[in-house]
C-alpha positions, 0 to 999 in steps of 0.5 A: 464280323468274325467267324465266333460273333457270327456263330454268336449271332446264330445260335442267338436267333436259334435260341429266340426261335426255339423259346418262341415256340414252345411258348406257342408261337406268334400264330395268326389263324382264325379262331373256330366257331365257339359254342356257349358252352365253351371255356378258356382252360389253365394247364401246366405244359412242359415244353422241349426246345430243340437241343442246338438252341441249347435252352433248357426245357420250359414249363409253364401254365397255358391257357387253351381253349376248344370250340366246336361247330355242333354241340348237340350232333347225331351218331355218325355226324362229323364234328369240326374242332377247333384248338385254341392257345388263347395265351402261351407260357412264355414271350419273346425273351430276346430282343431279336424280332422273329420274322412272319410266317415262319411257324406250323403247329399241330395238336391234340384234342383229347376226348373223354366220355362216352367217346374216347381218343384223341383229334388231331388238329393242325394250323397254316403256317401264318404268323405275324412278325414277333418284336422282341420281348414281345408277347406272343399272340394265339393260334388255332388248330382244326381237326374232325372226329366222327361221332361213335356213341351217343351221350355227353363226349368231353373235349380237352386241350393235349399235346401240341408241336410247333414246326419252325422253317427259320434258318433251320427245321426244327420241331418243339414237343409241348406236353400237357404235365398232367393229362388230361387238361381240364374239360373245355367243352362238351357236346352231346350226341344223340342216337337216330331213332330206330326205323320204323319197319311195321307194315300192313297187307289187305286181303283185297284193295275194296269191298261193299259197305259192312264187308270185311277186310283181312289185315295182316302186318309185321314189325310190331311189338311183340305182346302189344296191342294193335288197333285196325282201322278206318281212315277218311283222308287223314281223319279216322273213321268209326270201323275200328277193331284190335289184334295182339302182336305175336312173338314175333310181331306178326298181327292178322285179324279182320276189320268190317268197313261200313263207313263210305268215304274210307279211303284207307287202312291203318294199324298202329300200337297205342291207344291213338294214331302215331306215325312212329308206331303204325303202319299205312294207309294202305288205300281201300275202296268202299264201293256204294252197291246203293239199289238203283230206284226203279225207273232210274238208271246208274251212270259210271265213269272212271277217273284212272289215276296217275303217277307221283313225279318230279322234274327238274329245271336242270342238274348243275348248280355253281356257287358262287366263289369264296376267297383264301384266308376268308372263307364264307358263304357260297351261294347259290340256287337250286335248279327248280323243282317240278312235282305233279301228283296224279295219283288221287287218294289219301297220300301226301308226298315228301321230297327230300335231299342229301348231299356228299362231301364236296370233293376238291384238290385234295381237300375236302369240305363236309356235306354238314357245311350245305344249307339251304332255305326251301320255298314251295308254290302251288299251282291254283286249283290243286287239293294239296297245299305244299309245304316248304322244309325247314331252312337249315343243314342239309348233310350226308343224312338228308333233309326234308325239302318240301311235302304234302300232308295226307288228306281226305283227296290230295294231289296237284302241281308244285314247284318247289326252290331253295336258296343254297349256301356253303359254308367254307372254311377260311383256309380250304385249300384253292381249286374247284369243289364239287358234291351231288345232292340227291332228290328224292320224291316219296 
């Protein structure tokens, strides 16, 4: 072979590689978790071969498409991406085959909305073998973005690259010719909830039947309307009285107590109790200053209360492995917990957990990928009955793993477990991952 057929022949294979890029590329990668509201979106995209393959730029209609793994997230979660080329611009023009794994890509998503930027989101370098003339298959990207705002945020195909390590290192740029692409998906994301921080302070912590006792709070809404009351457990009584919040949200006012089974306090906004809007139970003892029959004598004892607390079967869990290029479920159980309520009175408790990204060889995987499925027991003879917390996400934000709800005399032993399975992705780089999930009884 002469030394022009040989430049001939490698300005060929330049060319090939070059169109076959900026049309997408023959990338095999797996497609992201696609919501129902996803859509497959036509765009023109003008695309520029590097200048040694001597091919003039291209433009030509793309189809794309964006997933998500949340549609409905909340401020501060953080959304997966995942951009599709479901059907590139152009195919293999050349009868020349292009080899395996020789194509990178990166990407832009744009996002618009209540929230405005663009993801960056990349894909491995893996591609099948592209024969010649041969149509070039789809490739996905994935990237994050951190929620910022609440409300509807729209998700648009961008700009994209595809880097090729094939007889050179070359890069070809495709541009979306009239950004933005259209919309391909959209998530809704809600604000938390502003905390509750209404409080409430008795003048004393019991009292004879038809005594008064002295409330006062904070963190009301100023001007509005403060019922103070009596409760039985988780049952209201009758002793009810009413205060005005100041300007500042202060309430003060006196609530007589004359029914004898109250075992606590409450103030609340609105015309019935709502837990978003009050504050307590404080706990407050009616003493029985019932006279003793002549003849007779009155026996006392007293039963002293205990403690709110938990142990735990140990502090190390290991999942069960995954493989490379599959990803899936790791699994695994929580070391059990052991909850023993001494305290008597009207609270209940509620146990909860929050985890942190797992940490691994310079990678990460989201707290949001840790599920689990909680199960709660109760020891016989306890007056609480435990509630397991709903299966699903666990998170940076935190989850309900198991309670008890208040009641007229709670406590008594618990032993709460949970199923544990993180979801990784299929190319999470190999090595070992680690989080900490913290527990937390109140």
């Amino acid at each position: 072979m002469g030394q022009t057929t040989r430049r001939r022949r490698l300005a060929s294979l330049l060319g090939a590689t070059a169109l076959a890029v900026t049309a997408g590329g023959a990338l095999a990668a797996p497609a992201g978790a696609v919501s129902a509201q996803s859509a497959d979106v036509d765009y023109m995209t003008h695309c520029i071969p590097p200048p040694i393959a001597g091919i003039p730029p291209i433009d030509g209609t793309t189809t794309g498409r964006i997933a998500v793994d949340n549609t409905s997230p909340k401020v501060g979660d953080t959304v997966t991406v995942t951009y599709t080329v479901v059907k590139p611009a152009a195919s293999n023009p050349t009868d020349l085959a292009l080899p395996a794994d020789i194509m990178t890509p990166t990407g832009k998503v744009t996002l618009g909305g209540a929230q405005t930027g663009d993801v960056t989101v990349t894909g491995p370098k893996k591609n099948d073998p592209v024969p010649g003339k041969g149509a070039f298959p789809s490739f996905s990207m994935t990237g994050t973005f951190t929620v910022t705002k609440a409300g509807a945020i729209t998700l648009s195909p961008g700009d994209y690259n595809i880097h090729t390590s094939y007889i050179l290192e070359l890069d070809t740029p495709c541009t979306v010719t009239s950004p933005p692409a259209p919309v391909s998906e959209t998530v809704t994301a809600v604000g938390d909830p502003p905390a509750n921080t209404r409080a409430i302070t008795l003048g004393s912590a019991s009292g004879k039947p038809g005594d008064s006792v002295h409330v006062t709070g904070s963190g009301f809404t100023a001007g509005a309307t403060v019922t103070l009351a009596g409760r039985s457990g988780s049952t209201q009584t009758a002793d009810k009285a009413t205060v005005t919040a100041s300007a500042q949200g202060a309430i003060s006012g006196a609530l007589v107590v004359n029914d004898k089974t109250t075992s606590g306090v409450v103030a609340y906004e609105g015309t019935e109790w709502n837990a978003a809007k009050g504050a307590g139970p404080v706990a407050y003892v009616v003493i029985d200053d019932t006279p003793v029959p002549a003849g007779s004598q009155k026996l006392t004892t007293t039963v002293k209360a205990g403690t709110l607390s938990m142990s735990q079967a140990g502090d190390a869990v290991q999942l069960s492995g995954v493989d490379f290029g599959k990803g899936g479920a790791s699994k695994g159980d929580l070391r059990t917990v052991t909850v023993k309520d001494f305290r008597g009175g009207p609270a209940g408790w509620s146990l909860t957990g929050k985890v942190t990204d797992f940490t691994g060889p310079g990678a990460k995987i989201d707290a949001g990928k840790l599920s689990w499925t909680p199960a709660c027991a109760t020891k016989a003879g306890s007056p609480s009955t435990c509630r397991a917390g709903s299966p699903g996400p666990v998170g940076g934000s935190g989850a309900t793993l198991a309670s008890t709800p208040d009641g007229t005399l709670t406590g008594g032993e618990f032993t709460v477990d949970a199923g544990l399975s993180l979801d990784v992705p299929a190319f999470t780089p190999p090595g070992s991952y680690s989080a900490v999930l913290t527990l937390t009884l109140s």
